[in-house]
Every structure is written in C-alpha cells, then in structure tokens.
N, C-alpha and C positions, 0 to 999 in steps of 0.2 A: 414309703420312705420312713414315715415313722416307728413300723414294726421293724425294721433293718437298726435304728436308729437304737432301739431297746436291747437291740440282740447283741449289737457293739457294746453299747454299755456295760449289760452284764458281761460280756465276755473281760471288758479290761476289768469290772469290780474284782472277775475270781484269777485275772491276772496277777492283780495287786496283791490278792489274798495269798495265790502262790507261793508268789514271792514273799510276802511276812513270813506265812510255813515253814520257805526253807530258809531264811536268815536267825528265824527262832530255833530251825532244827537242829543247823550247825554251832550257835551260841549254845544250844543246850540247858536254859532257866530252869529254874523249880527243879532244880534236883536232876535233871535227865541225862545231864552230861555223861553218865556213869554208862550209859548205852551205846552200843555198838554203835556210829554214824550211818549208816545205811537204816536202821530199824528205828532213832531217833527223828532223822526229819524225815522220814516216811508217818509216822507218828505225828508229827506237828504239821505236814501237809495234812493231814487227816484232819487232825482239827482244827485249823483253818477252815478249810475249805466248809467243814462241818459248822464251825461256828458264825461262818458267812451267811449258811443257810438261814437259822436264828437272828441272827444279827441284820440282817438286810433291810426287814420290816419296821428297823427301829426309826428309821429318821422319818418315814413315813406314818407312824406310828405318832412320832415324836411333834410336828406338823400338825395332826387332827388332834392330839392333846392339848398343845396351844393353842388351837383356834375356839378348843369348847372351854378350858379350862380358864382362858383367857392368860396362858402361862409367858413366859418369856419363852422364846423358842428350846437355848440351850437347855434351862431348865428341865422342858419338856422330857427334850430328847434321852436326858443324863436319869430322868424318871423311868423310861421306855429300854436304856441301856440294865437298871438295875434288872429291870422286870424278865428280860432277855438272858440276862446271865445264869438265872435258874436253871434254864433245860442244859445249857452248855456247860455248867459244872456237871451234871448229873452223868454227862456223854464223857466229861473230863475221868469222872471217878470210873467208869467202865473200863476206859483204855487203860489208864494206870493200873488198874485190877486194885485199886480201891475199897471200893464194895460202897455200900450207901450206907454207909457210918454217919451220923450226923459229925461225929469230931471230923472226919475226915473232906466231908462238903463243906463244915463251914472251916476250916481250915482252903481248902480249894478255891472258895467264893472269892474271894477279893483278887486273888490272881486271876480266875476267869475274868471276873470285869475289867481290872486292869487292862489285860489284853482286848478283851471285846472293845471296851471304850474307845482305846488307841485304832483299832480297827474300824469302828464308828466314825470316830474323826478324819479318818484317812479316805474315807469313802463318801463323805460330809462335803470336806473341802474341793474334793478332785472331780467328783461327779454330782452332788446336787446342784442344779442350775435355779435361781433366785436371782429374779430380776433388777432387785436391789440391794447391798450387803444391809441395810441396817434400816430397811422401810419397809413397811406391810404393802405398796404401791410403786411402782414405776413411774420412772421422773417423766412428769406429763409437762406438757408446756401449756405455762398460764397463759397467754398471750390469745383471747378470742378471735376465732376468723371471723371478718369483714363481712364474709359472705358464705352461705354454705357452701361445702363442696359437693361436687356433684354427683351424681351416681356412676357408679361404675355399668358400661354397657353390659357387661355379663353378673350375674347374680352371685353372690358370693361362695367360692369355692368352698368356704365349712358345709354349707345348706346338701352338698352332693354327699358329705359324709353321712348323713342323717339316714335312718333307715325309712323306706317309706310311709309304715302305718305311724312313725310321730309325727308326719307333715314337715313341714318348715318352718312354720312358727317359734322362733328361736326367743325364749326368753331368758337364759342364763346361762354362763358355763362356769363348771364348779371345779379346781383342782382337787385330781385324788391320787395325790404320787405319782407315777407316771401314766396317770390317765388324765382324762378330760371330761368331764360329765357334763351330758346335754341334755336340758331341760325345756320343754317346748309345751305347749300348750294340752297338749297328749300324753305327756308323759319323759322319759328321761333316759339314757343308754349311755354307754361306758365306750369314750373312743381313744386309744392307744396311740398318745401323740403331746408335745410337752405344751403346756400353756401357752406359753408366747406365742407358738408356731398355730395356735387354734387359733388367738386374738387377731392377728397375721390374716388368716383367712378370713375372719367375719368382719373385716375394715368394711364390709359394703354398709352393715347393720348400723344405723345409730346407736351406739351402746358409749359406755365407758369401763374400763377396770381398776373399781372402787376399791379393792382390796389386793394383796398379793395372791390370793386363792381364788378368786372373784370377776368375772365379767358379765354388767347388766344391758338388758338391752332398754332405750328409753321408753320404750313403751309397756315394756314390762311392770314400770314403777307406780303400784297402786299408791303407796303410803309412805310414811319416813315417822320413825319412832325413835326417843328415846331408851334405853334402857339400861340405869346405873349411867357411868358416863360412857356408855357404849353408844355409838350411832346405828342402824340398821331401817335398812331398807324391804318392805314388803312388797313380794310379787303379788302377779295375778293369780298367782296360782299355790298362795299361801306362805309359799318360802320367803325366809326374813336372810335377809345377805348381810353380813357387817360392812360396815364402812371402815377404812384405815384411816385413823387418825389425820395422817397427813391429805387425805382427799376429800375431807371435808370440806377445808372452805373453796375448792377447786367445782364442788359439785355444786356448792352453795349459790358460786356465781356463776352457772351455768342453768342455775333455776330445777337443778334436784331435788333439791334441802328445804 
C-alpha cells in the first residue's frame, strides 16, 4: 500500500510539473516567446520535468536541515532551494545554447530559482503531509487514562514489517522523507511508508511521538538531557531524539522528563 501510495505521489508531483512546463511554454518568459510554439513548451516541458528532478530533494533536504541546524523550516527549505538551483541553471544554459559564461549563469540564476522555488512551493503545499501546520508534534490529548489500555490480541502490525535478523525490538522510528526508519535493538532499515501510517501501526507498543519526525518507544528511554534549551531524549542504544517544544510538559506528566 504504501509503495503504491509513493508511486501516485510522484506521479501527480510530475503531473503538476507538466502542467507549469506547458503553461510557461505557452506564456513564453525569459525571452522565449520569439520560438516557434511547438519547440518553445517542448523546451519548457523539458525543463520542468528536468528541474523536478533537482528540485524534489529539496523539501526533504530542507526538513533534515531544520532538524540539525535547529532552522525554521521555511528557512531551511528556501537554503536547500538556493543550493538546488545551481545544477538547474547550468541545464538552463545548455538548452538555451548559452554556454557556461559566468555573465550568462549568473544572469540565468535568479530566474532558475524564481521558478524552482515557485515549483518548491507548489509541491510543498499540495503534497508534503505534516501532521500539524505550525507544531513539531501532533495534537495529543492531555487528558490521562484512568486505566491502561489494553493490549491488542494480535502483535502489532509494524513488528511484521521488520526484517527478521533486527528482531522486533522496536525502539524508535525516525522520519526520513518519504520513509520511515526502524530502529531496534540490532540495528535499523529503511521502510517506504508515511509516518502517521507507521505510528498507526505500532499503537500496540507503549511509545509516544515526541517530535514531528520522531516516535519513542517507553522502554527505549534510558536518559533525558538538556542541551542549550533543546530537550532530548537518550536511547538504549545511544541515539538522542529531540523533543518538540510543545511535548514537553505532556511527557513531563506522563513521567518522561
């Protein structure tokens, strides 16, 4: 389900992309008007599609930069756009027959990004999935149960994704763009499948998801540190996981912290 689930994805990303191609083909910017229309958004489908290539790793990119850098998201991402637009002008000055003039790239550059960014955005808002607009955590309810709840008669369905030689010792899942990384007492694997729908599956585990990129399990939790006014959390098995601002005092009363 979830390899189907990826393949929709990208398929509407390079739909969208398409479509910019040929709406820039037929508008004609940066001078292209002067082109025959058939050779024009044949030309700008090209690089579209071209600069999707580039461009797709940015918000992904953009994500692991905020989380080490400690950045604002946008921020990040608009750092990871500039960075991006280097190969895509260089592919820009080819088509145009250009050449690699520096006058001529940096003349180029700000219109690649322009477009790239706009591209960024549009790929940003319509398909990154983020469990909440303006929280590193999803809206947990504060409200303690009375009573644990019980175990579910079958084991939890993430534990079947696991490949056999990690075991099932689940002590953390990490987002990484459209994966899911599983961390277990043995080691750690890459599963193709969106966050939510992983945390969805390990409801059996006592855990909680302290972060937007982030699910621990409680047994996993050797320590809890300080660092600057960062909060994190140490596993068993050495990884320090951030805590999101807003899950602190949630974990605090839940005897985390």
């Amino acid at each position: 389900m979830s390899e189907m689930a990826s393949v929709r994805d990208i398929s509407a990303e390079l739909l969208v992309m398409a479509g910019l191609g040929l709406v820039l083909g037929l508008l004609g910017p940066f001078g292209t008007f002067a082109m025959p229309v058939a050779a024009r958004v044949g030309m700008w489908l090209v690089m579209a599609i071209g600069g999707y290539a580039c461009f797709r790793p940015v918000i992904g990119a953009g994500r692991s930069l905020a989380e080490q850098a400690h950045l604002p998201l946008a921020l990040a991402i608009a750092l990871a756009c500039i960075v991006a637009a280097v190969p895509v002008t260089l592919m820009v000055a080819v088509l145009f027959g250009q050449g690699l003039e520096p006058a001529a790239l940096t003349e180029s550059y700000p219109y690649v990004l322009l477009v790239g960014g706009l591209a960024t955005a549009i790929q940003f808002l319509l398909f990154a999935r983020t469990p909440a607009p303006a929280s590193y955590a999803p809206p947990i309810s504060l409200a303690a149960p009375t009573e644990p709840a019980p175990l579910p008669a079958a084991p939890p369905a993430f534990l079947d994704r696991l490949p056999p030689h990690l075991c099932r010792d689940l002590l953390c899942l990490e987002m990484e763009d459209h994966y899911v990384r599983a961390h277990t007492t043995l080691g750690s694997t890459l599963i193709l499948m969106r966050m939510r729908d992983a945390v969805t599956e390990v409801g059996g585990v006592e855990g909680e998801r302290v972060h937007r990129s982030w699910w621990v399990a409680r047994t996993a939790v050797a320590a809890t540190l300080r660092r600057e006014r960062a909060t994190l959390l140490t596993l068993s098995n050495g990884l320090e996981v951030p805590v999101a601002r807003d899950s602190v005092a949630l974990l605090r009363s839940r005897g985390w912290l």
